[in-house]
N, CA, C and O of each residue as an XYZ file, in Angstrom:
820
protein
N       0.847     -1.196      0.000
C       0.000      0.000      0.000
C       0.882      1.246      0.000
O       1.449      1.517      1.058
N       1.077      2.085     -1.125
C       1.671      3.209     -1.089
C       0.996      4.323     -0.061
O      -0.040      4.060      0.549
N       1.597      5.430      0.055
C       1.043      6.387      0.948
C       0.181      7.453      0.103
O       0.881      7.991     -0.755
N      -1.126      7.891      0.118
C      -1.731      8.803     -0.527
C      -1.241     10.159     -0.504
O      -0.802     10.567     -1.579
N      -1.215     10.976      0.511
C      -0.889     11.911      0.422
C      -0.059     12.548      1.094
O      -0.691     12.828      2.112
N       1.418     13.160      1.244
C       1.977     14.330      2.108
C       1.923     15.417      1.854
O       2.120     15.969      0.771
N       1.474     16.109      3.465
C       0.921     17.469      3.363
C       1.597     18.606      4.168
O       1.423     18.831      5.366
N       2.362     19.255      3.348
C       3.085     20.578      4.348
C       2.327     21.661      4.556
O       1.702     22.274      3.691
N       2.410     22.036      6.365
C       1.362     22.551      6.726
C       2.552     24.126      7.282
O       3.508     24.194      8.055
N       1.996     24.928      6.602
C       2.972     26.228      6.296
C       3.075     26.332      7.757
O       2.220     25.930      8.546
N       4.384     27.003      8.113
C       4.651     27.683      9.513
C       3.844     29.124      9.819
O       3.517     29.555     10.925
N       3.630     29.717      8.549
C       2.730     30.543      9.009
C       1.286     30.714      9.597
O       0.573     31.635      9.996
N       1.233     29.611      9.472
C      -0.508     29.093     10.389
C      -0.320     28.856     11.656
O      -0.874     27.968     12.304
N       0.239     29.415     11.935
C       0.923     29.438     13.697
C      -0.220     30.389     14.369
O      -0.825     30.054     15.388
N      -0.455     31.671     13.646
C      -0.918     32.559     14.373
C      -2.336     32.256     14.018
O      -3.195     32.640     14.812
N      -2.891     31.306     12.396
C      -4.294     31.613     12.253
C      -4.963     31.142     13.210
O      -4.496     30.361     14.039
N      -6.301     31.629     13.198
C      -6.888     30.794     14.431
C      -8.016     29.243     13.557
O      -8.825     28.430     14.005
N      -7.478     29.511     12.280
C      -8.039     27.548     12.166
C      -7.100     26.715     11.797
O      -7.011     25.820     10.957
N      -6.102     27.401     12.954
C      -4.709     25.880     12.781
C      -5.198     24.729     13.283
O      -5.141     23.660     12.675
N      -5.874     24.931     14.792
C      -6.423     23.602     15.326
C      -7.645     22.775     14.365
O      -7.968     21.609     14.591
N      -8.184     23.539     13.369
C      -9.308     22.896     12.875
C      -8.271     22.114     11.443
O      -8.546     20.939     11.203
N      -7.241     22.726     10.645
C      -6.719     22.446      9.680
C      -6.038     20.808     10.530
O      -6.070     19.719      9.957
N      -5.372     21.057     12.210
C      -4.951     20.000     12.614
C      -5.706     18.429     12.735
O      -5.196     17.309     12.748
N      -6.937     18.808     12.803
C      -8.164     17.682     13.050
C      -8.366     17.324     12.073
O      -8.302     16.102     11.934
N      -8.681     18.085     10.981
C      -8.831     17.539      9.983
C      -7.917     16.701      9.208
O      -8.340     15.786      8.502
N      -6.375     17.056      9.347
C      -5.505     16.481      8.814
C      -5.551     14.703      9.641
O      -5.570     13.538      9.244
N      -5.552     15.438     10.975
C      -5.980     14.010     11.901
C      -6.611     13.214     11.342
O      -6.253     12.138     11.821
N      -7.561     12.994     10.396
C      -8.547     12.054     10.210
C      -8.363     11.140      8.621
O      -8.786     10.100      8.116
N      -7.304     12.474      8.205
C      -7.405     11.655      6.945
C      -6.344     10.988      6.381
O      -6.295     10.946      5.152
N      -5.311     10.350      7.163
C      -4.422      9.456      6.918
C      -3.334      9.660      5.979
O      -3.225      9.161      4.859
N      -2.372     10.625      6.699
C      -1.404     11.640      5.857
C      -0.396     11.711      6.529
O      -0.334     11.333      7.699
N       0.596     12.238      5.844
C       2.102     12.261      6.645
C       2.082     14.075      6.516
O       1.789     14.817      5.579
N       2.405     14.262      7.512
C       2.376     16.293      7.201
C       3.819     16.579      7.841
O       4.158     16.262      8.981
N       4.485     17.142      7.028
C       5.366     17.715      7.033
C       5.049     19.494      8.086
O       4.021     20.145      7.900
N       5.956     19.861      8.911
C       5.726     21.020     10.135
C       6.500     22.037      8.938
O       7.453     21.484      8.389
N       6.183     23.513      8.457
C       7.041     24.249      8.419
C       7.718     24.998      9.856
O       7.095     24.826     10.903
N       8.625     25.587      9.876
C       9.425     25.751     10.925
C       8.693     27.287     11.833
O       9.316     27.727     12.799
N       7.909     27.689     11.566
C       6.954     28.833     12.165
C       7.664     29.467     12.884
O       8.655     29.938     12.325
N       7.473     29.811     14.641
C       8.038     31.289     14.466
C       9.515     30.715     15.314
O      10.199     31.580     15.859
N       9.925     29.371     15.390
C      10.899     28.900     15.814
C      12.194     29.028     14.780
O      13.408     28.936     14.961
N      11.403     29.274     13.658
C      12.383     29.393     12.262
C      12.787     30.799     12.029
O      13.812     31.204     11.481
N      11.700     31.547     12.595
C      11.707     33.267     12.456
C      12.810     33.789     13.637
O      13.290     34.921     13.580
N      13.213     32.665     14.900
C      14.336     32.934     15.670
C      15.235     32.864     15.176
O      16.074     33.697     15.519
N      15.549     32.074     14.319
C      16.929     31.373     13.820
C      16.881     32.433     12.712
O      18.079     32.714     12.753
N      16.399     33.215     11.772
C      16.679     34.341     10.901
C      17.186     35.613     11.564
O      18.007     36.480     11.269
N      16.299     35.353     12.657
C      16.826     37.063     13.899
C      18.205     36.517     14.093
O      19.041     37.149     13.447
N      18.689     35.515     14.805
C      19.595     35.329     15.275
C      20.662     35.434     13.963
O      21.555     36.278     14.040
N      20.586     34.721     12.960
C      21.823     34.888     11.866
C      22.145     36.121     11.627
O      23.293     36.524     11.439
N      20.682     37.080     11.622
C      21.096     38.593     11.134
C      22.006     38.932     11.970
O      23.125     39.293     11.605
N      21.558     38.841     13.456
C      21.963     39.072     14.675
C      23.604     39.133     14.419
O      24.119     40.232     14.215
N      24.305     38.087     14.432
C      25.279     37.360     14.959
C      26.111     37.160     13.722
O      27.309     37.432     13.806
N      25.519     36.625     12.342
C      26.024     36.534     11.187
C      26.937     35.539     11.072
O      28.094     35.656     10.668
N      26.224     34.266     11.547
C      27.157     32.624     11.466
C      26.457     32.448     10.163
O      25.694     33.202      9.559
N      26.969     31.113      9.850
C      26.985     30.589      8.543
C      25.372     29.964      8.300
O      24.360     29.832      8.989
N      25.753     29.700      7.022
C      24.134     29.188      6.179
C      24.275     28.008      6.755
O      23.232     27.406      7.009
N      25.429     27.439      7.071
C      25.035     25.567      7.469
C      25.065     25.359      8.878
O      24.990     24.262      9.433
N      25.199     26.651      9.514
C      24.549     26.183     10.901
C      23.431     26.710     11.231
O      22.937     26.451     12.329
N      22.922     27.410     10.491
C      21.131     28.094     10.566
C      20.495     27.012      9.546
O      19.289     26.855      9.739
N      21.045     26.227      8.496
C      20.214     25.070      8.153
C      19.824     24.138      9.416
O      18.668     24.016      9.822
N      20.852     23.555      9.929
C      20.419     22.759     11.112
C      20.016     23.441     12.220
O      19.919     22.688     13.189
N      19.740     24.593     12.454
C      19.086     24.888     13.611
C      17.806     24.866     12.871
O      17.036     24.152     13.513
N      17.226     25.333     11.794
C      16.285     25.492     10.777
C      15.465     24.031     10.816
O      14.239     23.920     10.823
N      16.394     22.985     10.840
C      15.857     21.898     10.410
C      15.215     21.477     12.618
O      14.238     20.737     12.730
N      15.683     21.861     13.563
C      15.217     21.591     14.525
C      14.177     22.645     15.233
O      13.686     22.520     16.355
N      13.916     23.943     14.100
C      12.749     24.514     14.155
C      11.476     23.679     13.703
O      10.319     23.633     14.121
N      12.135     23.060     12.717
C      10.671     22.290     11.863
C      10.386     21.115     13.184
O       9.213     20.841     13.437
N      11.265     20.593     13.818
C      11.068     19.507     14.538
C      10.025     20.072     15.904
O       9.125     19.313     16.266
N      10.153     21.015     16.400
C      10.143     21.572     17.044
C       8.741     22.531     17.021
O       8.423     23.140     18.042
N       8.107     22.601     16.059
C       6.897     22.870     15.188
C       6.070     21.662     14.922
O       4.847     21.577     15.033
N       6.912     20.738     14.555
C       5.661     19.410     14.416
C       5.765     18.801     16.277
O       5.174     17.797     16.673
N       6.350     19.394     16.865
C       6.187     18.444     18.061
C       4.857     19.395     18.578
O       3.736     18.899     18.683
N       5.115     20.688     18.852
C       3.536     21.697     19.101
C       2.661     21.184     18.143
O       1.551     21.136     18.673
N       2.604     20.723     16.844
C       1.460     19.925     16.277
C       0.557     18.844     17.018
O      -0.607     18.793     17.418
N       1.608     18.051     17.005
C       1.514     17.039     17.502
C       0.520     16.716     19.210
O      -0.174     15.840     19.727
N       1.049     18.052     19.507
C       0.989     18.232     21.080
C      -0.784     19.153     21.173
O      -1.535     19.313     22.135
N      -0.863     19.423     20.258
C      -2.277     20.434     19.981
C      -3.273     19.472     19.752
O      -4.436     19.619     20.127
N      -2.722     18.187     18.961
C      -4.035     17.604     18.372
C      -3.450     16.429     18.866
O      -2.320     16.702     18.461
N      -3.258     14.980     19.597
C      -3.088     14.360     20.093
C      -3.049     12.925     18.976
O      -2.478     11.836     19.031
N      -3.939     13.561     18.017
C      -4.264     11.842     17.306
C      -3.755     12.133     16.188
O      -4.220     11.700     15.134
N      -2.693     12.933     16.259
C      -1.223     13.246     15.242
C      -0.311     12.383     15.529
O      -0.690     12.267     16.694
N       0.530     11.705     15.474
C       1.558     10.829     16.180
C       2.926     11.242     15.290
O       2.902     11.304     14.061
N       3.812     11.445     15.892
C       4.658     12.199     15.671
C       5.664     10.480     15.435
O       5.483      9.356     15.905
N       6.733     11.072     14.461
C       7.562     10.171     14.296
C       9.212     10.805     13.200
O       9.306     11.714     12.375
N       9.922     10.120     13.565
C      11.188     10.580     12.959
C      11.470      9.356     11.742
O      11.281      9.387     10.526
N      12.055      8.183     12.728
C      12.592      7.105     11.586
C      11.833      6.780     10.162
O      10.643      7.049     10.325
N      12.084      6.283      8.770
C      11.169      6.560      8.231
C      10.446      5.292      7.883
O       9.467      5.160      7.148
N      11.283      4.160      8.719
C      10.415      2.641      8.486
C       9.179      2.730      9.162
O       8.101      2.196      8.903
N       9.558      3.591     10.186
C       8.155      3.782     11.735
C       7.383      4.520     10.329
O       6.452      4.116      9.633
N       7.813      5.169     10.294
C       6.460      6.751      9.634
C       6.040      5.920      8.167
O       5.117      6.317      7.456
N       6.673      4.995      7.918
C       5.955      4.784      6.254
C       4.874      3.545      7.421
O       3.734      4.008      7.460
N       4.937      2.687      7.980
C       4.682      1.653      8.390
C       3.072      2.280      9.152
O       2.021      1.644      9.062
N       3.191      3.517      9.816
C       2.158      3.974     10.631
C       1.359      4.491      9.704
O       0.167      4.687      9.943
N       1.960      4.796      8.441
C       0.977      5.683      7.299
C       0.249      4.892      6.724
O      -0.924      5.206      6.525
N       0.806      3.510      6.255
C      -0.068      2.631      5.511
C      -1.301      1.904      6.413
O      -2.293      1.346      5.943
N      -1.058      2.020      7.426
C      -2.481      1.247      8.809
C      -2.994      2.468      8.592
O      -4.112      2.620      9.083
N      -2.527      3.425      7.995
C      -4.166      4.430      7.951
C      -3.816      5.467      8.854
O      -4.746      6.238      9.086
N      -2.486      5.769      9.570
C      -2.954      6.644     10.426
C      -2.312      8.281     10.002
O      -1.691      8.413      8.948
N      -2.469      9.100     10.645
C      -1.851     10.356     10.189
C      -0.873     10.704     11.143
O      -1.049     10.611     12.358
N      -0.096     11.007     10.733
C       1.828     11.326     11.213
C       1.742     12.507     11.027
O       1.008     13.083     10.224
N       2.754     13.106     12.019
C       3.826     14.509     11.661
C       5.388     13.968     11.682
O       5.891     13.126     12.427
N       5.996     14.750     10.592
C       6.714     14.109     10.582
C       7.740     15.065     11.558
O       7.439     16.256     11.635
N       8.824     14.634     12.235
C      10.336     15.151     13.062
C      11.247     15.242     12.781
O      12.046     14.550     13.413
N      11.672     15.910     11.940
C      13.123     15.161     11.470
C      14.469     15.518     12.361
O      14.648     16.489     13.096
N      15.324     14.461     12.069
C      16.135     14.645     13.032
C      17.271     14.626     11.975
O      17.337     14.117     10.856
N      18.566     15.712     13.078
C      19.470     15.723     12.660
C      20.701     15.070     11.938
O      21.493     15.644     11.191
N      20.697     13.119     12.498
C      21.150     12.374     11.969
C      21.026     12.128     10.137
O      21.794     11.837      9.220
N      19.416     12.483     10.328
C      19.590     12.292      8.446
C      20.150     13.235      7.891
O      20.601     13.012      6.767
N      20.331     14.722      8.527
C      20.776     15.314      7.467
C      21.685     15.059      6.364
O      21.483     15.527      5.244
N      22.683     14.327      6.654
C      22.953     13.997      4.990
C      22.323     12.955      4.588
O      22.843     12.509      3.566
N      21.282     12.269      4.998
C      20.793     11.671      3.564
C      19.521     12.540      3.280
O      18.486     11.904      3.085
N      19.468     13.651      3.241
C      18.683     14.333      2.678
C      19.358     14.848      1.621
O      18.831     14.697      0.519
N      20.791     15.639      1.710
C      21.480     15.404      0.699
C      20.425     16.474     -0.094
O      19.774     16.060     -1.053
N      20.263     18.320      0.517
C      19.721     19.343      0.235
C      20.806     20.364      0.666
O      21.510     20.092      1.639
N      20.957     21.414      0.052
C      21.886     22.880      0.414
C      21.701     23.060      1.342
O      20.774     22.533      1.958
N      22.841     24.216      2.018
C      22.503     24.468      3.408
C      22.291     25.847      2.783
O      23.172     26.465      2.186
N      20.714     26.380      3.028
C      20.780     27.442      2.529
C      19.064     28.402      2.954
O      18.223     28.121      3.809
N      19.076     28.833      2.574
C      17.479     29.843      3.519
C      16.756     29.316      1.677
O      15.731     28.637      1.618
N      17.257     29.624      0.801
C      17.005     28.938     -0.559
C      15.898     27.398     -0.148
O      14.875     26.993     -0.699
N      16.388     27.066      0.597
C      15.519     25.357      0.914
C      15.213     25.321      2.254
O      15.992     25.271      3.205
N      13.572     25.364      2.244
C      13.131     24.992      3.298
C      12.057     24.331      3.561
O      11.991     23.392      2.768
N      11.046     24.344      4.380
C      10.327     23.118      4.318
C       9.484     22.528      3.366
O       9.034     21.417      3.086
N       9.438     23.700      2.971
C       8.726     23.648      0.915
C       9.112     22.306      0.214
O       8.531     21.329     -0.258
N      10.653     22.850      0.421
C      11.457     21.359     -0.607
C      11.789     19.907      0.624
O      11.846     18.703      0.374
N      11.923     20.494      1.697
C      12.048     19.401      2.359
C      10.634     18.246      2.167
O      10.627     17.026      2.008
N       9.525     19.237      2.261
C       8.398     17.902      1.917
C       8.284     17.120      0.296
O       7.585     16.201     -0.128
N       9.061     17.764     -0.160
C       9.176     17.779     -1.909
C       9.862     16.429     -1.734
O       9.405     15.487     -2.382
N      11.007     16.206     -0.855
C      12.041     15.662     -0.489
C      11.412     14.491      0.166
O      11.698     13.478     -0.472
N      10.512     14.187      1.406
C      10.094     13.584      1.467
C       9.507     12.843      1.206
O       9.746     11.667      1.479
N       7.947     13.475      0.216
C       7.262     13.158     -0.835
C       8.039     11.914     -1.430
O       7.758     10.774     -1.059
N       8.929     12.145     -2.275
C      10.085     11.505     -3.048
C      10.775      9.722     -2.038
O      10.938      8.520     -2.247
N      10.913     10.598     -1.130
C      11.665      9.624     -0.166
C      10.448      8.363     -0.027
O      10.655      7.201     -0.379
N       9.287      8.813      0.499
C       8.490      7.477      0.787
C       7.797      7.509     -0.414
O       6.669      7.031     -0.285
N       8.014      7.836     -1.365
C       7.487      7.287     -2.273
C       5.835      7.859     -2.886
O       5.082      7.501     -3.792
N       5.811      9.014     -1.729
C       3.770      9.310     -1.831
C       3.672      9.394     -3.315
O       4.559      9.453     -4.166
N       2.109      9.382     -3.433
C       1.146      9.817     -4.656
C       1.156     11.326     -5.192
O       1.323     11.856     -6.290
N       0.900     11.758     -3.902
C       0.750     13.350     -4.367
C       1.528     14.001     -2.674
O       1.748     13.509     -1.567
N       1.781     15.711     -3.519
C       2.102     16.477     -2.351
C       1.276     17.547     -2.430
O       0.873     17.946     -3.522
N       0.777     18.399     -0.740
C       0.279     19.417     -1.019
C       0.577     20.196      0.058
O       0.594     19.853      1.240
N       0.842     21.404     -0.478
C       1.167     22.430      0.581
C       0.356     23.610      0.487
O       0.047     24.292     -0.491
N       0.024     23.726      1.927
C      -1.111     24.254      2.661
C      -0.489     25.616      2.898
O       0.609     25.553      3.450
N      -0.942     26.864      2.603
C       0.181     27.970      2.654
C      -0.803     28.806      3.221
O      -2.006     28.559      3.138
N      -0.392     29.659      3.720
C      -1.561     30.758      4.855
C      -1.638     32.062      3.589
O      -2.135     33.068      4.096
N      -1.344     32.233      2.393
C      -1.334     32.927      1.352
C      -2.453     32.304      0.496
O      -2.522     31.081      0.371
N      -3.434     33.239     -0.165
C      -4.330     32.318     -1.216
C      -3.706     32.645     -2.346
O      -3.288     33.735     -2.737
N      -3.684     31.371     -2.924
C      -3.521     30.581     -4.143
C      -4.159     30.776     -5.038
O      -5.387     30.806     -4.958
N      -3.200     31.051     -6.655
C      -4.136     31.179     -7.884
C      -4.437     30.171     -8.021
O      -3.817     29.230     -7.524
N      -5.872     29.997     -9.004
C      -6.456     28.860     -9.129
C      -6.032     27.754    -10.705
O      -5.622     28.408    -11.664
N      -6.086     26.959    -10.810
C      -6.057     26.542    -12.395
C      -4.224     25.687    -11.682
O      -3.721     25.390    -10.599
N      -3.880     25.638    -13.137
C      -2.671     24.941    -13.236
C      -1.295     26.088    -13.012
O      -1.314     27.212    -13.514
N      -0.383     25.673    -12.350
C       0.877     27.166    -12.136
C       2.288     26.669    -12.197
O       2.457     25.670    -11.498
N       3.154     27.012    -12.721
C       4.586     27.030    -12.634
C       4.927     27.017    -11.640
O       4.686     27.985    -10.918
N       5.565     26.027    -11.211
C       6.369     26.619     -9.555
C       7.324     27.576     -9.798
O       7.898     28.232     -8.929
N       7.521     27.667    -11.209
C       8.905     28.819    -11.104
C       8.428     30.067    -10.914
O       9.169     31.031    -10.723
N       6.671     30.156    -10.970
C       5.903     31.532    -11.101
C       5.461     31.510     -9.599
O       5.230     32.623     -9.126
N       5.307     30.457     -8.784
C       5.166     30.255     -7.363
C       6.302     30.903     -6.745
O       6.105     31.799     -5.925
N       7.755     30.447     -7.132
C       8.795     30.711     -6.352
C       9.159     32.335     -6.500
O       9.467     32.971     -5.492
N       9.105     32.967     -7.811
C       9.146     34.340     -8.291
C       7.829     35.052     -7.276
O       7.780     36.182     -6.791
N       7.070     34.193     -7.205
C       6.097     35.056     -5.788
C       6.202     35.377     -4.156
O       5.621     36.150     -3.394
N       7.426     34.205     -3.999
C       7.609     33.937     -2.785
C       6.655     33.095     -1.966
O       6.555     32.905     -0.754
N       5.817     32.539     -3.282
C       5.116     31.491     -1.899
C       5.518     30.219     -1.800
O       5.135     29.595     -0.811
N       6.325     29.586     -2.735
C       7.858     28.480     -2.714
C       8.891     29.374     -1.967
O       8.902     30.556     -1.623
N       9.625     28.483     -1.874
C      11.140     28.549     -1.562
C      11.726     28.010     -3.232
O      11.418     27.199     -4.105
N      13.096     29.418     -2.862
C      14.197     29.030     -4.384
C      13.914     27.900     -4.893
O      13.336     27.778     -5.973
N      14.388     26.709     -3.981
C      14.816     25.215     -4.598
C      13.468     24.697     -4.973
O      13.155     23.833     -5.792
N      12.800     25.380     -4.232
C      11.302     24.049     -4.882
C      11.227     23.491     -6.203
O      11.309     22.279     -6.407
N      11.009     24.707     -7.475
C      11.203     23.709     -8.487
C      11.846     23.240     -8.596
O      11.435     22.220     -8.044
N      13.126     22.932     -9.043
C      14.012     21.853     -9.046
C      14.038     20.832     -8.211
O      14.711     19.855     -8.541
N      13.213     20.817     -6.757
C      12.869     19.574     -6.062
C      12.103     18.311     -6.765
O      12.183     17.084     -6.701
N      10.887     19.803     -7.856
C       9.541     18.328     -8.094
C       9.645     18.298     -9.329
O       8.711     17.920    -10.037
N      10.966     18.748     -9.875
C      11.098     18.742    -11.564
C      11.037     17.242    -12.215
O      10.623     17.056    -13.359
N      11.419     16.366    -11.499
C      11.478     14.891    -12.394
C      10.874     13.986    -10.965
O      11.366     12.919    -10.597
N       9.933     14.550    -10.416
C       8.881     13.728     -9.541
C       8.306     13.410    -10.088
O       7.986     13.852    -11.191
N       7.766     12.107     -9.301
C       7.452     11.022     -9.795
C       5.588     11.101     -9.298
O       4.699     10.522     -9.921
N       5.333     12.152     -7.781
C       4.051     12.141     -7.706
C       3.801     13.935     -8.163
O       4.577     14.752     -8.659
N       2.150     14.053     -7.665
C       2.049     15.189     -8.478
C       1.626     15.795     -7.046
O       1.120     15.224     -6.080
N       2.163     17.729     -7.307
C       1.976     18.272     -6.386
C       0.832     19.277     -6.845
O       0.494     19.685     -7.956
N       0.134     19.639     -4.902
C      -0.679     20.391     -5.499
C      -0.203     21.615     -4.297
O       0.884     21.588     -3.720
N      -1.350     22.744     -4.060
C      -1.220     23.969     -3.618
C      -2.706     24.227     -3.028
O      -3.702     23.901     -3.674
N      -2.788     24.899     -1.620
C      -3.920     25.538     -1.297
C      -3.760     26.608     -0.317
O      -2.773     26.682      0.415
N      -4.985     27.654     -0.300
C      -4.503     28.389      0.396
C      -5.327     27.704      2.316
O      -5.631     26.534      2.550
N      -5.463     28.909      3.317
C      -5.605     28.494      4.462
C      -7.112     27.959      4.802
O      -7.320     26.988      5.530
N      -8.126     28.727      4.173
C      -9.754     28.389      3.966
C     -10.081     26.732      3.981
O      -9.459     25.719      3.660
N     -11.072     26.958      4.394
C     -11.790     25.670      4.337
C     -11.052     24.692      4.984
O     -10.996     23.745      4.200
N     -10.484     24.438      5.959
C      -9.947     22.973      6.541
C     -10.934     22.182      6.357
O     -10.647     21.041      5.995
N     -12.468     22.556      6.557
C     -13.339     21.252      6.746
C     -13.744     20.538      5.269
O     -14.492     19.612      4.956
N     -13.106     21.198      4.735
C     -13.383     20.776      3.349
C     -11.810     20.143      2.392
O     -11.693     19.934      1.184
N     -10.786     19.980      3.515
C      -9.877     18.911      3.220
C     -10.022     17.924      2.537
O      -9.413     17.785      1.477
N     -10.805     17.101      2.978
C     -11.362     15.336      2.863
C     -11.604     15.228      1.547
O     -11.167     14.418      0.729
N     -12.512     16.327      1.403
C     -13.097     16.596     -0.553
C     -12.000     16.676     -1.605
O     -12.017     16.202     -2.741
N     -10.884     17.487     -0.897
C     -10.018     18.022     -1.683
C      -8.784     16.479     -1.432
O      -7.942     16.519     -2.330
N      -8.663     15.829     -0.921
C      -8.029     15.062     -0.711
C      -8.512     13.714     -1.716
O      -7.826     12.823     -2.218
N      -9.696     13.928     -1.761
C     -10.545     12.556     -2.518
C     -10.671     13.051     -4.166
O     -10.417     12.241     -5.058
N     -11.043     14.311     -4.444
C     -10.622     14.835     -5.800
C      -9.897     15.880     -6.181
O     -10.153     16.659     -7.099
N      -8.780     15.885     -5.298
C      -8.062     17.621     -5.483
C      -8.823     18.665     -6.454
O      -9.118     19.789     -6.050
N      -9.118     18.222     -7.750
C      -8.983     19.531     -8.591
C     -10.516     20.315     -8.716
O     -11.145     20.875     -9.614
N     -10.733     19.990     -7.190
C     -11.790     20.454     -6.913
C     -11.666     21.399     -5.808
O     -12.693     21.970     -5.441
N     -10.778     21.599     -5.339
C     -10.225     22.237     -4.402
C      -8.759     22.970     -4.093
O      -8.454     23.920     -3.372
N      -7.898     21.987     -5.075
C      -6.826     22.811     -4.814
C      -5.738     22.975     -6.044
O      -5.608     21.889     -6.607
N      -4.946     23.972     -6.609
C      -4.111     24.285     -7.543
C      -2.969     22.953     -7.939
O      -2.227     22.212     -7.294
N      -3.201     23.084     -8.867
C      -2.337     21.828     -9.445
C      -0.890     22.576    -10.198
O      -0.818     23.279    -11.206
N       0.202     22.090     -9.233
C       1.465     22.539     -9.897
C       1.997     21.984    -11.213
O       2.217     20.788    -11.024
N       2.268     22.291    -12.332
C       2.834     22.065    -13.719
C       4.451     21.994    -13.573
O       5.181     22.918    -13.931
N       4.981     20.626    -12.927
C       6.425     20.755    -13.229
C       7.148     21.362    -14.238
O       8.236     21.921    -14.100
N       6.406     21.215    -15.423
C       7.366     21.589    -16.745
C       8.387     20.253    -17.067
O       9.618     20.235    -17.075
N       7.869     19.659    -17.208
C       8.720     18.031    -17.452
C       8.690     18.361    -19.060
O       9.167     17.560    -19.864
């Protein structure tokens, strides 16, 4: 049983107030969700300006913002189950259940991504996506979304990707989509026929 869907759930939904409803809902429908790094990630930008250390040690603090974001997920909605390894997280996804994912520092190189503000959780779920193999990806962005079919290179020129994204889902193998923050309760729909609900990215293959 492959995995249906992974879903990156923007860090900027930190402050909306239907994060907890976007969380329940994700709860129910048997998904791996990727944490963007929210305002734990917005420390680690103060601090580089701050201080002015390198891109590859604000990647890994970056990457234990995201961890650190799906654990407050996790911790908000209870019937999230949080997991790092990825035999656990593919194994818990296929019984149906819905994960956040943790990532931990050990993989960083087999993620085998730049150390760079260029890549962030955008491509990391791109990355994941890839890694277990899902069907589709979709990222949930607190920005609304044009509708119809879009370039990620016209996404990333907007700033609602990160740099690397296209080149993450350029020769992917599942298909990604895009939505903005509206409607959590209407996930399930969009999960069962996306293009009824949410923007369909055009790799350009």
């Amino acid at each position: 049983m492959s995995i249906s869907w992974v879903v990156k759930l923007g860090g900027s939904l930190y402050r909306s107030e239907q994060l907890t409803l976007w969380l329940e809902s994700l709860a129910e429908s048997g998904v791996v969700v990727v944490p963007g790094g929210g305002p734990f990630a917005d420390q680690v930008r103060m601090a580089q300006e701050h201080w002015r250390f390198d891109d590859r040690t604000a990647h890994v603090m970056a990457i234990l913002a995201m961890a650190q974001y799906g654990l407050m997920l996790a911790g908000l909605c209870p019937r999230l189950r949080a997991a790092s390894d990825f035999r656990e997280l593919s194994a818990m996804a296929e019984m149906g259940d819905s994960i956040v994912w943790v990532p931990e520092l050990s993989r960083l190189a087999e993620m085998d991504v730049r150390a760079s503000w260029n890549v962030t959780s955008d491509s990391l779920a791109a990355w994941l996506a890839g890694r277990l193999g899902a069907r589709r990806l979709l990222l949930v962005k607190s920005a609304e979304v044009p509708g119809g079919r879009i370039e990620p290179a016209q996404l990333a020129a907007k700033g609602l990707v990160d740099q690397a994204f296209p080149g993450m889902i350029g020769g992917a193998s599942y298909e990604t989509w895009l939505c903005g923050p509206r409607d959590p309760s209407r996930l399930d729909e969009g999960l069962r026929r996306p293009e009824t609900r949410f923007t369909r990215l055009d790799p350009g293959r």
